[in-house]
Backbone bond lengths (Angstrom), bond angles and torsions (degrees), N, CA, C in turn:
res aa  C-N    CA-C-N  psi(-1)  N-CA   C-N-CA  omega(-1)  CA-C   N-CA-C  phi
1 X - - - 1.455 - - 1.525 109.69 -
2 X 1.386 107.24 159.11 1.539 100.14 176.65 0.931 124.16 -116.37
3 X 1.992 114.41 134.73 1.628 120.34 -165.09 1.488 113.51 -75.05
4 X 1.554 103.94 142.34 1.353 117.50 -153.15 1.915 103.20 -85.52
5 X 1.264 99.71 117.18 1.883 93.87 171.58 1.261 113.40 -80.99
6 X 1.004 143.05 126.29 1.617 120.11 -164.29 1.899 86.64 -109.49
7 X 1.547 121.52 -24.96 1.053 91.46 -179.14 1.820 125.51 -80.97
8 X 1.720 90.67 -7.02 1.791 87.23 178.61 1.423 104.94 -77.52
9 X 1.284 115.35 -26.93 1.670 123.49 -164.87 2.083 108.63 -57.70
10 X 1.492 82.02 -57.32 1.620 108.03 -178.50 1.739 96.83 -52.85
11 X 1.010 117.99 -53.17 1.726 134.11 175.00 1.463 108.92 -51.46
12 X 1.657 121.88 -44.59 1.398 97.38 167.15 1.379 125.92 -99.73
13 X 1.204 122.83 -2.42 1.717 129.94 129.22 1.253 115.65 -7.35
14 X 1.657 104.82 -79.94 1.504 114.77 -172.72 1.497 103.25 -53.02
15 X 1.616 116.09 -57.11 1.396 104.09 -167.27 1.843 121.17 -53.88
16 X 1.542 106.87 -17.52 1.512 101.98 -171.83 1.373 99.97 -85.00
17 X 1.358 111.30 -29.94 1.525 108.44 -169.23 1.745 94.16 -61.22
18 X 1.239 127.64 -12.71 1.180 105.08 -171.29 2.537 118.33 -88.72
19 X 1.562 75.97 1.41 1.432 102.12 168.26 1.414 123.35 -62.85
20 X 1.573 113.28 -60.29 0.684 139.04 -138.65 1.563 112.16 -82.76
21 X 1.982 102.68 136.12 1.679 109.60 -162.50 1.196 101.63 -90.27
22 X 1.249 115.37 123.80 1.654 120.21 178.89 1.835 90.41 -136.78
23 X 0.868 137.85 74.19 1.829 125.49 150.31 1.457 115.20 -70.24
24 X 0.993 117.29 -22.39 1.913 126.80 171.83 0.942 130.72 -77.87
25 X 1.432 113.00 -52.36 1.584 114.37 167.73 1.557 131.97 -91.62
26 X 1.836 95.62 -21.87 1.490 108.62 -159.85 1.031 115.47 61.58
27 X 1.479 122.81 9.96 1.688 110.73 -174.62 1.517 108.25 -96.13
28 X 1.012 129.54 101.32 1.716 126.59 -165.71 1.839 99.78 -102.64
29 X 0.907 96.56 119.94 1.851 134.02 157.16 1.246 132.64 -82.05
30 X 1.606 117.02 136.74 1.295 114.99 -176.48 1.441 100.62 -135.78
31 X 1.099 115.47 151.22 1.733 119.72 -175.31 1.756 109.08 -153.29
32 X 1.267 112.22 130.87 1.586 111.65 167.38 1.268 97.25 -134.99
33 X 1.363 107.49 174.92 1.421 129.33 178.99 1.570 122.02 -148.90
34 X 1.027 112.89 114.62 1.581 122.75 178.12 1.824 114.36 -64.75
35 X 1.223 114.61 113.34 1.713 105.87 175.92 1.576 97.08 -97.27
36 X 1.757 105.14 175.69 1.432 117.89 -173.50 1.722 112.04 -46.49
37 X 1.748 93.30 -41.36 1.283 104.74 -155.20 1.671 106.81 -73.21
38 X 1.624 123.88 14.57 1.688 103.05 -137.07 1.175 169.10 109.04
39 X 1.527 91.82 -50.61 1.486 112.66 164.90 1.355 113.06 -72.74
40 X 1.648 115.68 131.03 1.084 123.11 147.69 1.480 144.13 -98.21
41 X 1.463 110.49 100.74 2.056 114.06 -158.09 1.620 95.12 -89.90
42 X 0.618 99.82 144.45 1.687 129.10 178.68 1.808 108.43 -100.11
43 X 2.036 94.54 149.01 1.878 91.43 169.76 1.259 81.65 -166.08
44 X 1.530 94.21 166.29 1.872 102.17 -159.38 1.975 77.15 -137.97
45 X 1.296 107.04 151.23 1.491 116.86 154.55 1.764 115.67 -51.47
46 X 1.013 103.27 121.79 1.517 99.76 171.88 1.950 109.94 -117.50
47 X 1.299 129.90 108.86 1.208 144.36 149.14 1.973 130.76 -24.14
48 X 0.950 112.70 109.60 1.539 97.44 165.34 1.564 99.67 -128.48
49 X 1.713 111.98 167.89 0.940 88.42 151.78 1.418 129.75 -115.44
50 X 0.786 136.46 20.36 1.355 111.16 124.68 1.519 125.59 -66.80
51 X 1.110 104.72 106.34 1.413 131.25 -160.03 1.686 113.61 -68.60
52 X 1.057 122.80 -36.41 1.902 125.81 159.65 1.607 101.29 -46.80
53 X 1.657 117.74 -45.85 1.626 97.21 -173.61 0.936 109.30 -87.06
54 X 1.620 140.67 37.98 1.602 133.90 -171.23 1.838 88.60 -99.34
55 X 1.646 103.65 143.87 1.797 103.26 169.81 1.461 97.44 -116.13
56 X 1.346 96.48 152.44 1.342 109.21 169.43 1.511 110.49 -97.73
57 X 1.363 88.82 155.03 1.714 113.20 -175.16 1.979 108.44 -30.58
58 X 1.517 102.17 -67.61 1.455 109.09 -160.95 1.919 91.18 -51.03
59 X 1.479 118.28 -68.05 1.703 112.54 179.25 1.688 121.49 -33.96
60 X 0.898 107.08 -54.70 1.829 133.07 -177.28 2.449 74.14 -45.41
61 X 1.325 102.73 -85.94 1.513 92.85 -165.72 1.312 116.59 -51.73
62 X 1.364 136.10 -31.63 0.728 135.36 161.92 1.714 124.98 -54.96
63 X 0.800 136.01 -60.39 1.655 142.35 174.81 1.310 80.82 -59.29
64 X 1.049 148.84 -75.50 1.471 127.56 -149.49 1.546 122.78 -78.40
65 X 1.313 117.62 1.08 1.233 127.22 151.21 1.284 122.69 -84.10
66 X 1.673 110.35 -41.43 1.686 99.77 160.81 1.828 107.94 -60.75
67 X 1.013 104.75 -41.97 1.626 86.60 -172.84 1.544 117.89 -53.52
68 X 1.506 114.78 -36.30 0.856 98.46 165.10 1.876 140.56 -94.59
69 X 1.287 82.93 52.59 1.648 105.19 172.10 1.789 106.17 75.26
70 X 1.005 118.68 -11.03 1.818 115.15 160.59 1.247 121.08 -33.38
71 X 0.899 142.35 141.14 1.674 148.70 156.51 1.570 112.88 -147.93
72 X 0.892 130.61 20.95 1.297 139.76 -176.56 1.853 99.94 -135.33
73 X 1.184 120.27 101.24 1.321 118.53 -168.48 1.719 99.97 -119.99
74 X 1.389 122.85 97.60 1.570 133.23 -162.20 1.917 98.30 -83.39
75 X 1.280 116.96 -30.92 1.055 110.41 -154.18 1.679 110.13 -164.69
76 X 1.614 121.60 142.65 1.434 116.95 -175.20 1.806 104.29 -152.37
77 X 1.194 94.38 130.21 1.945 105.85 178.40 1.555 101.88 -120.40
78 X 1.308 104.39 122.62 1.470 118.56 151.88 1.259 135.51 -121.29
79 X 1.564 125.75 134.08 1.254 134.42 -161.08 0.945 143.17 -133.84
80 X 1.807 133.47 87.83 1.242 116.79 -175.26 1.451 119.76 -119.44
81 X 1.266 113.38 -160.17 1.443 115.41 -176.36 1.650 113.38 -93.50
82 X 1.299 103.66 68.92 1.954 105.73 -160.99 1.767 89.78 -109.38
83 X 1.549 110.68 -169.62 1.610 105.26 171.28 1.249 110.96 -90.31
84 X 1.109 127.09 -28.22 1.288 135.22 176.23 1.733 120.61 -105.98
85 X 1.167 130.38 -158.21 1.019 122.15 172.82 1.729 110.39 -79.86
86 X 1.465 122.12 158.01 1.686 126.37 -177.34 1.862 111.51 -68.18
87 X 1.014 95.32 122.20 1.660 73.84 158.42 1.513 119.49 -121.81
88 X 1.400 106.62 155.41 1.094 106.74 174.66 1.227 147.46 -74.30
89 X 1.706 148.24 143.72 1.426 139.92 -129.85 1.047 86.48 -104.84
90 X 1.438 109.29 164.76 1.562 124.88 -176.24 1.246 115.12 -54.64
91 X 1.299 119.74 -36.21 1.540 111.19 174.09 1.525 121.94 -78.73
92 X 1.030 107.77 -36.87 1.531 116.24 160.71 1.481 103.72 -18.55
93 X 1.670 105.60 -80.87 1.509 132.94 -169.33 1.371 94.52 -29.81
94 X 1.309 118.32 -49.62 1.468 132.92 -148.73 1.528 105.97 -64.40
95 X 1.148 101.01 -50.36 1.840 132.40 -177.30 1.462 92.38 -51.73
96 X 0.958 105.37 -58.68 1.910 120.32 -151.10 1.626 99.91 -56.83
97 X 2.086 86.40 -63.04 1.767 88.78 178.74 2.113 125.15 -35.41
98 X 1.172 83.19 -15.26 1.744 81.58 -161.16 1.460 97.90 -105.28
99 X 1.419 112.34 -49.53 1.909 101.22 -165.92 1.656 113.10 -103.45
100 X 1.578 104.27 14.55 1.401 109.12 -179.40 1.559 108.21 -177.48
101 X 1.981 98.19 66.75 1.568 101.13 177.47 1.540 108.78 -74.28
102 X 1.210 143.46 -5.31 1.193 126.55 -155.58 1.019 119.67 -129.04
103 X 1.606 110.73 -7.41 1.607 135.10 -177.02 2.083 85.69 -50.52
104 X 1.440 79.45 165.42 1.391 126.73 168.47 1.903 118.85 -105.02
105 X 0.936 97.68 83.91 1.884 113.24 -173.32 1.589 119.71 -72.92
106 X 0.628 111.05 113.91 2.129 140.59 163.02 0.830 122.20 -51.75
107 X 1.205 151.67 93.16 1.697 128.12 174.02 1.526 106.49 -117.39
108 X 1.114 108.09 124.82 1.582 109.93 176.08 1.498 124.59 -154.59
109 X 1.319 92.60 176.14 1.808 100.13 -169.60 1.578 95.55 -116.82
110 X 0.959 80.61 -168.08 1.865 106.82 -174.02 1.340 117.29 -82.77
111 X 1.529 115.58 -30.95 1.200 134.14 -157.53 1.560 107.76 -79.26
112 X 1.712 101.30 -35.62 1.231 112.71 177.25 1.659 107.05 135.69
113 X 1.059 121.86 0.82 1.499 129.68 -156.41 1.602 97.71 -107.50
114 X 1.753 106.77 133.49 1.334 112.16 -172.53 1.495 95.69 -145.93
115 X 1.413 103.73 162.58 1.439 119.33 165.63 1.450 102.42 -164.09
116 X 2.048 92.66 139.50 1.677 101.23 -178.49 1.714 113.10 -98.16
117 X 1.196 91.08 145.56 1.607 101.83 164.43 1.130 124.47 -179.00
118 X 1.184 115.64 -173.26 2.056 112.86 -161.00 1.287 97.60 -125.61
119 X 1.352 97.19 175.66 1.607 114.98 178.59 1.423 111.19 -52.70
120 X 2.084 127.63 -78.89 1.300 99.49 167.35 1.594 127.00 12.70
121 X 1.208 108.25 -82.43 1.613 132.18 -157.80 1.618 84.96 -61.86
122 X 1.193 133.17 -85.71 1.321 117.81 -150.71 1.532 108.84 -87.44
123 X 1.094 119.83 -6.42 1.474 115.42 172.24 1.934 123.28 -125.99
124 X 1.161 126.69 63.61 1.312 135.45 -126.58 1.692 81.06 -102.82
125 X 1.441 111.78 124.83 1.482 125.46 169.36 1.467 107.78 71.12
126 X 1.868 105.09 35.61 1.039 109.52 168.91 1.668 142.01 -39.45
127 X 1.526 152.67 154.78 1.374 124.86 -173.99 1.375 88.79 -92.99
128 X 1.118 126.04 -179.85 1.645 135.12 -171.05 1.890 105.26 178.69
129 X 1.380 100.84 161.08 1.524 111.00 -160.89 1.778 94.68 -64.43
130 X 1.166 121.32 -14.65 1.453 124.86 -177.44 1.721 97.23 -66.36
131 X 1.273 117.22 -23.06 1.293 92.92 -167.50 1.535 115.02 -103.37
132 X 1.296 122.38 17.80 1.271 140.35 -163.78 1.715 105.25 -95.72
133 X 1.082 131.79 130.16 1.339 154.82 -169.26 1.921 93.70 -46.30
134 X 1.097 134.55 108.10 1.388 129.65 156.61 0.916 106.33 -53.64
């Protein structure tokens, strides 16, 4: 398996957040994700306005690591410019629970300030494909 850097991870966070289209909120996001193999894919918040189709950072890395054929998701850093570390929105959580229950989670700011933890912790009695009608 592959050992998790959290400070390169958090590092390419920052760099996506520097992608990322926000004219609406100004709130700019950065998100990566560690797969089994290594790779680290990156996703930035992207804005519309129509505001239901806007993605957030953590999904954006996520879909684009499944796209690129990932399914093994070891690890995820997100990063914005908040006072504390970012957390992630309910749907986020939602995302996470399903294409990356087991990761090891990042949360950070700009400033430099992080704290780890997993789904459990931020998404507790998550729904999952287990609970879907066979």
């Amino acid at each position: 398996m592959t050992s998790i850097n959290r400070d390169a991870l958090i590092a390419a966070a920052r760099a996506a957040r520097d992608q990322a289209y926000a004219p609406y909120s100004r709130f700019h996001v950065g998100a990566a994700v560690l797969t089994a193999n290594g790779d680290i894919i990156p996703g930035c918040n992207i804005e519309n306005a129509a505001y239901p189709s806007t993605m957030c950072a953590e999904r954006v890395a996520l879909h684009n690591a499944y796209a690129h054929g990932a399914r093994h998701i070891i690890a995820l850093a997100v990063i914005a410019d908040t006072p504390g570390p970012v957390s992630p929105c309910g749907g986020c959580r939602q995302v996470m629970a399903e294409l990356c229950p087991g990761a090891v989670i990042f949360l950070a700011n700009t400033a430099g300030v992080w704290v780890e933890t997993s789904l459990p912790q931020l998404l507790p009695g998550a729904f999952d494909p287990n609970d879907l009608p066979s």
